[in-house]
Every structure is written in C-alpha cells, then in structure tokens.
N, C-alpha and C positions, 0 to 999 in steps of 0.2 A: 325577829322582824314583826315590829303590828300591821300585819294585814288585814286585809275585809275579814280573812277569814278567823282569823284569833280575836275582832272585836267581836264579832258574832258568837264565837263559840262562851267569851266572856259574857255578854246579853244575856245568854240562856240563862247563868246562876240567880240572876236578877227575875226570870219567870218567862213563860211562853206568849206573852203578849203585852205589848207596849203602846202606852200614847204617844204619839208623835202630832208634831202640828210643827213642821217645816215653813221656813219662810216661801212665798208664790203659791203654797198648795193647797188646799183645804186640808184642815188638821185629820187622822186615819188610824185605825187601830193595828198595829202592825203583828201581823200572829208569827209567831217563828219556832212556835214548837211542831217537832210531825204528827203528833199523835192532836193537835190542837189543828194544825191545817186542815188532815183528815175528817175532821168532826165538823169543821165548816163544809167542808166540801160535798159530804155524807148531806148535809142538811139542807140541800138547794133550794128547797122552798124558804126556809127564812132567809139563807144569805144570795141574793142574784146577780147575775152577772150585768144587768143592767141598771143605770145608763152606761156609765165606767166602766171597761171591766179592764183597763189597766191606769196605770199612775200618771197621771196629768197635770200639769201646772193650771193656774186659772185661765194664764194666758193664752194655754194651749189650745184650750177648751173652748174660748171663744173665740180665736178664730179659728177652729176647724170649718171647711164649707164643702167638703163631701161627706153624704152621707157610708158609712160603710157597717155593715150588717151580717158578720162571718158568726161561725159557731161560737166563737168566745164574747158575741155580743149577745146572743144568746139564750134564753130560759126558754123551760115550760110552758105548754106545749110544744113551742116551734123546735125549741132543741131538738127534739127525741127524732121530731121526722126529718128534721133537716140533716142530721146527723148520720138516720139509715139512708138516706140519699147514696154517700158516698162511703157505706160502713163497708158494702160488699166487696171493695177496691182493696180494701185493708185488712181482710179476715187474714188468718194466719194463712188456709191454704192455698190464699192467692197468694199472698206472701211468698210464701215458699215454692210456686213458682219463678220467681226474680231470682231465685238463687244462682243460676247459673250467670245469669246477664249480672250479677253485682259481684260475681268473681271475676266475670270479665274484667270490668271497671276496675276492681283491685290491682290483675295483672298490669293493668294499661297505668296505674296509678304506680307500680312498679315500677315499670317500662319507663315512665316520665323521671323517676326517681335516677335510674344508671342515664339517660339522658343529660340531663341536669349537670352531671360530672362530679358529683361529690360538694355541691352546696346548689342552698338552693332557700328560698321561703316555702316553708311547708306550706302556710296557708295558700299561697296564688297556686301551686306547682300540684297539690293534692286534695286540701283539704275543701277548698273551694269549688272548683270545679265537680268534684264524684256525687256530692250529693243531688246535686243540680241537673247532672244526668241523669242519675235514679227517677227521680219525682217528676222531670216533664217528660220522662218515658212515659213514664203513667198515665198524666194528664194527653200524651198522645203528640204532644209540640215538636215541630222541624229544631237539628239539631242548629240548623244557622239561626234563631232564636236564643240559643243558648247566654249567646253576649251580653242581650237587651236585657232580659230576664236578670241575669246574673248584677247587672248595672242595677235593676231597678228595684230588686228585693233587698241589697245594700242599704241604697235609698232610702227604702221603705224602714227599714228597722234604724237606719243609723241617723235618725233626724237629728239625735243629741250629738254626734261625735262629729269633729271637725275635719276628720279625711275621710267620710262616708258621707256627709248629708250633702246636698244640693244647693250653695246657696246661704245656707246657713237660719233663713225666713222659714215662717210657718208659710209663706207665698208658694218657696218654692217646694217644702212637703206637699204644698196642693197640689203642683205641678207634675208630682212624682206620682200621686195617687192618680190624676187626671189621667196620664200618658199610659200607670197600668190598664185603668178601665177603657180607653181608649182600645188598648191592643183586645181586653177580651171581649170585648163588645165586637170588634171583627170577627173574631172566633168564633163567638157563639153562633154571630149568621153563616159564618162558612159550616160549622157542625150542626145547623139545625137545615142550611140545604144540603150538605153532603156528608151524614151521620157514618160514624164509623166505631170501631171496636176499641173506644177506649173511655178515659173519665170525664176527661173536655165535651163527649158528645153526650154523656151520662147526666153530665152537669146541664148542657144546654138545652138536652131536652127532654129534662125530668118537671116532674109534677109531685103538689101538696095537696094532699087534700082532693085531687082529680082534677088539681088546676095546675098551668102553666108555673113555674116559678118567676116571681117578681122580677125586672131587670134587675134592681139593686142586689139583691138575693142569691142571684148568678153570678154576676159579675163577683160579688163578695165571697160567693164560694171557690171561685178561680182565684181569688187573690189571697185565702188563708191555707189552699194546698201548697201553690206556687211558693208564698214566702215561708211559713213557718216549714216544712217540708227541706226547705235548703236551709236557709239561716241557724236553725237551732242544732243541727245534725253536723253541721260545717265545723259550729263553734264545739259541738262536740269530740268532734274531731282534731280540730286543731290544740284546743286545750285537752283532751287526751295525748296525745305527742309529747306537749311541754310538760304534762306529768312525770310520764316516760323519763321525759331528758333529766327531769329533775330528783327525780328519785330511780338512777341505775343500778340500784338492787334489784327493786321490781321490776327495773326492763328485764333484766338478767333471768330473773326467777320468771318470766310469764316467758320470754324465747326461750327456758331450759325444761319450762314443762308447759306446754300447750294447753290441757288440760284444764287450765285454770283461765281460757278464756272469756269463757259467759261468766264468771267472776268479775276476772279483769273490762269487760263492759260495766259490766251494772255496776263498778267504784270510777270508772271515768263517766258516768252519767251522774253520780253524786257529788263527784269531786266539782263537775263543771256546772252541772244545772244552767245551761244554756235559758232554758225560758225563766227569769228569776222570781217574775212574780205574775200575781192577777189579783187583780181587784172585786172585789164583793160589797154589795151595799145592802144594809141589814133591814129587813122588812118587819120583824115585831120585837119588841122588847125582849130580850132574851140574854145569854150568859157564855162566854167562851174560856175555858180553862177557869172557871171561876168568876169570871171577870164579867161584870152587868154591861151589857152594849143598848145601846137605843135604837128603836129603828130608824133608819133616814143619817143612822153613822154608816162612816166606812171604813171599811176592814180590809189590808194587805196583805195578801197571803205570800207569804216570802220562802218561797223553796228554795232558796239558793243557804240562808238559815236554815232551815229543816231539817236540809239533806247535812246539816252540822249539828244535829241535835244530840250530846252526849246521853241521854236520855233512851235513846237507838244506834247509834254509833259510838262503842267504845274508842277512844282515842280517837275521834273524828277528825284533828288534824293531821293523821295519818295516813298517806296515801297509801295503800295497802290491795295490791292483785286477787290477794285469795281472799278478802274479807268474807265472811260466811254471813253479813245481814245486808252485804251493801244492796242487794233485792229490795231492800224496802226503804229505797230514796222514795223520795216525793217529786223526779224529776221530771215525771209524767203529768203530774195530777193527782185526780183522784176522785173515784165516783164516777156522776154522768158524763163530766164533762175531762174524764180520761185522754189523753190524747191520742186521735184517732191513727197517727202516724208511729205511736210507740212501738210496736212488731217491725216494722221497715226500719226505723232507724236502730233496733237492736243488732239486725240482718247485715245493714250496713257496717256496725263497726264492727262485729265479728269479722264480717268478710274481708275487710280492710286491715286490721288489726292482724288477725289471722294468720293475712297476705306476708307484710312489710315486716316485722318484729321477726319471724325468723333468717329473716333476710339481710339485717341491718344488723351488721360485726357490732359498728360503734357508731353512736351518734352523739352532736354535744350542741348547744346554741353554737348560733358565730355573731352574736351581737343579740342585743335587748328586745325580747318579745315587747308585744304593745298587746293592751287589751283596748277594746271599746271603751268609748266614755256613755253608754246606753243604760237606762233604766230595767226597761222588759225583757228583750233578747240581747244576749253580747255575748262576749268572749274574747279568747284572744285572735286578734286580728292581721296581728306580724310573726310570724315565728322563721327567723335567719335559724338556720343549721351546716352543720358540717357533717359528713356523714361519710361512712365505710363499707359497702356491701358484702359481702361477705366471696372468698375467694372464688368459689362454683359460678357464680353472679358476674364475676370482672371476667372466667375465660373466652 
C-alpha cells in the first residue's frame, strides 16, 4: 500500500531536505531528516519561528484578522520568559502529582468502554474526551465548559477538514478564534478579581518583565495550552489504538508483558506525530544538511518524516512496542522550543494505555478509520471498533 508513510520513508534516500514550491503557498525548504530537524531547531537564532511558524497558503495569510501570539509565534527573548510563565505547571514533579487524577480518567475511560457494550468509536467514547479533562483541570475550567472547549479546539485545528471546520471560510476560522478569545477574555477578568490555585489565574495575572502581560499575550497563552494540550495527545491517542488494531502482535506482546510500556509510548508518539510540522524562517545565509538556504527562505520542519528517518529508525515502517530508539522521535520538538506539554502527555498515555490493553481480550475496526484532512495537527479522527473485555470485566 503507498501511503504517506512509505512516500516518506522513500524521500529520505533522495536526501534530508527538499525544495518544494506547491501551488497557493510560497515556495519552502522541507527538512525531513531528524538529525537535520534537530540541527535547525538547536540553531534558533538563525532559524525563527516568526512570522509563520506553521504552513499557510497566501490566501490564508491574508485574510487572517486576529492577531494571535502563543509560544510557537514565538523567538528570543520573549520565548524564554513567556515560556517560564507556565514552565512551573509542567515540571515533572507537578506532573507526577496528576498521576492519581489521570488514573482516574483511565478507569472512567474503562468504565465508558463496558458501558458502550462491545462497539463503540474510540475517538468520541475515549480518546477525545480524557485529554480535555486532563489539561482544563489544569488550566482550572468548570467541567460544564468541557463541551465549548472541546467544540472549539476541533475548530481551531481542523480549519482544513470538512467534518471539523466551521463553515468551511477563513470568515468563519475568525469566528472560531473570535468566540475562543471571547471566552478567555471573561476569564481572565474573573481570575484577575477572584485569583485561585491554578494556571488560568497564573496566566491572568502574570507579568514580563515587572509588567502586566499584554491582552493579546494572555489570551494567546490560554489558547496554545487549551488547544495543543487536547488536540495533539487525542490524536495520539486515538492513532495509538488504530496502531494496536493494526498490528495484533504488538497488542498481544505489550498486554503479555507490561513492561514494555514507556516503549510502547515513545513508538505510538513516533508512529503518530500528532503535531506534523512548524515552520522556520531563515535569518542569514547559512547551510542545512549541506544544503545553502538564504535568509528570508523558509524552511518546514516535518516530524511526522523525521520520526521515519531510516537513518534513526531501523525498519521505520515497522510498528514495533519494544523498539529500543523510539525515544528519540522528534515528536516533541527540540531545543527551546520543546514542548512544554511533553511529560503530561507521556503520563497520559501510559496511564490510559496501561489501563485498557490489559483489559481488552480482543479488539478489531468495525468499519474505516478516518484521518483529518489537516496540515499542522491531525490524526485519526473516526476509529469504529468492536471489542471484547476480558472475562473478570463482563462478571
């Protein structure tokens, strides 16, 4: 079968960076080797994340009319302090406070599962819903919220896809951006008069520099935990499962030896690479895996290739539980701009994973996954199952 993924792995023998000049886009240097991602990523002062820092048509571009200014918009200096803003929320040993509250969420992600009765869409039934919980726990959001949220980060990310966008207009993506900053502009004034113990109040009334943060700035920071936070970890999840279904060796071998968990993570974050790319534009003259870029080019860092680099992945179209390097995707990033969410969503699919796989006799599709039709974040967005719990489970 030629999929994305065997044209990719085919690129690679061709070299770790490619011209491309696509019809609608301005023409970009597509880097798809990891050890080549890396080396941009290391170099933030020549490559930045601004203006772009993901893939845009021209059309897109001009008619966007909100401004939005998250950490992936991005550079030096402001990164580093906007970044500590919210780095405390995310160290590991808060992290690993959540552990108990994301085994909750598991069991409850269970519980929906023998509910369900033996079929069910993974995606609405589990994979959507758990991460959404996680991340506006954090942020501190009423659970009756959960809906809005969950509607509008869709939204946000699925401008391209015809069952997710709004509308189908760049009109109505503004409409989408309008109604999230809408909501966290109430926020911010309810946590800046009635501040409380969580990141929403940390957000609203933090300071740069000994100064207030800018409205844009807030509000953009609520709206890159809120979305990236559910979206990317969803699709991780959900395209974890369909790995699963698809290669029932590996179910077999990860429910017969546990052990091989945080393996079996770190190859469904390579396999899926939820966020596929970011955009870099090159500020001096310089050289990428050989290759001479000009400044005022731009360069696509594509980890969704990367994390297929035979180069660091032997047999990369291999889905494989115990892979001993799948540690070193690129489905993070890399460098400064790391994802500040990568410990939580590790947490998460352990605890979820963990959960269901020993629980789950036999599982199989009951009809045709769907993936998004998205550039930056996607995945799969249908996944029909059939499914058998195991006999302890049915008494």
């Amino acid at each position: 079968m030629n999929t994305w993924r065997h044209r990719a792995v085919a690129l690679h023998d061709l070299g770790p960076i490619h011209r491309i000049e696509p019809q609608h886009f301005d023409p970009f240097w597509a880097v798809i080797g990891a050890e080549a991602i890396a080396d941009v990523e290391r170099r933030h002062d020549e490559f930045r994340n601004a203006p772009e820092p993901v893939l845009q048509s021209r059309k897109a571009i001009a008619a966007r009319q909100h401004a939005i200014r998250t950490l992936v918009h991005m550079d030096a200096p402001d990164h580093s302090k906007y970044r500590k803003l919210g780095a405390i929320w995310f160290r590991p040993a808060q992290m690993n406070r959540l552990v108990d509250r994301l085994d909750e969420l598991s069991e409850q992600a269970l519980d929906r599962l023998r509910a369900a009765g033996g079929a069910c869409d993974f995606v609405e039934r589990i994979a959507l819903p758990y991460p959404l919980q996680a991340v506006l726990e954090i942020l501190g959001l009423p659970e009756s919220d959960y809906g809005l949220m969950l509607r509008l980060t869709q939204e946000m990310f699925g401008q391209e896809d015809p069952d997710l966008r709004r509308g189908g207009s760049m009109t109505s993506f503004a409409e989408v951006v309008g109604e999230i900053m809408a909501y966290f502009t109430r926020l911010t004034a309810e946590r800046r008069a009635n501040p409380t113990d969580d990141l929403a109040s940390a957000i609203a009334n933090g300071t740069i520099d000994d100064r207030p943060i800018p409205d844009v700035d807030t509000l953009s920071y609520y709206l890159i935990i809120a979305t990236a936070g559910h979206d990317t970890t969803s699709y991780a999840m959900s395209g974890g499962m369909h790995a699963l279904i698809e290669h029932p060796d590996q179910f077999e071998r990860l429910r017969d030896d546990p052990t091989l968990l945080n393996q079996a993570v770190e190859e469904i974050l390579r396999w899926t690479s939820p966020a596929r790319h970011f955009m870099r534009t090159v500020q001096v003259d310089t050289e990428i895996a050989g290759q001479s870029v000009a400044a005022g080019d731009r360069v696509y860092l594509s980890y969704a290739a990367g994390n297929l680099d035979p180069a660091v992945f032997d047999e990369p179209l291999r889905f494989d539980v115990g892979r001993d390097t799948a540690d070193r995707h690129v489905a993070f990033g890399h460098g400064v701009h790391f994802c500040l969410g990568a410990q939580l969503a590790r947490l998460e699919l352990r605890s979820l994973f963990g959960r269901l796989v020993p629980e789950i006799e036999h599982i199989e599709l009951a009809g045709a996954a769907a993936t998004t039709q998205t550039t930056a974040v996607g995945g799969v967005k249908r996944l029909p199952v059939r499914y058998r719990l195991t006999e302890l489970e049915r008494v």
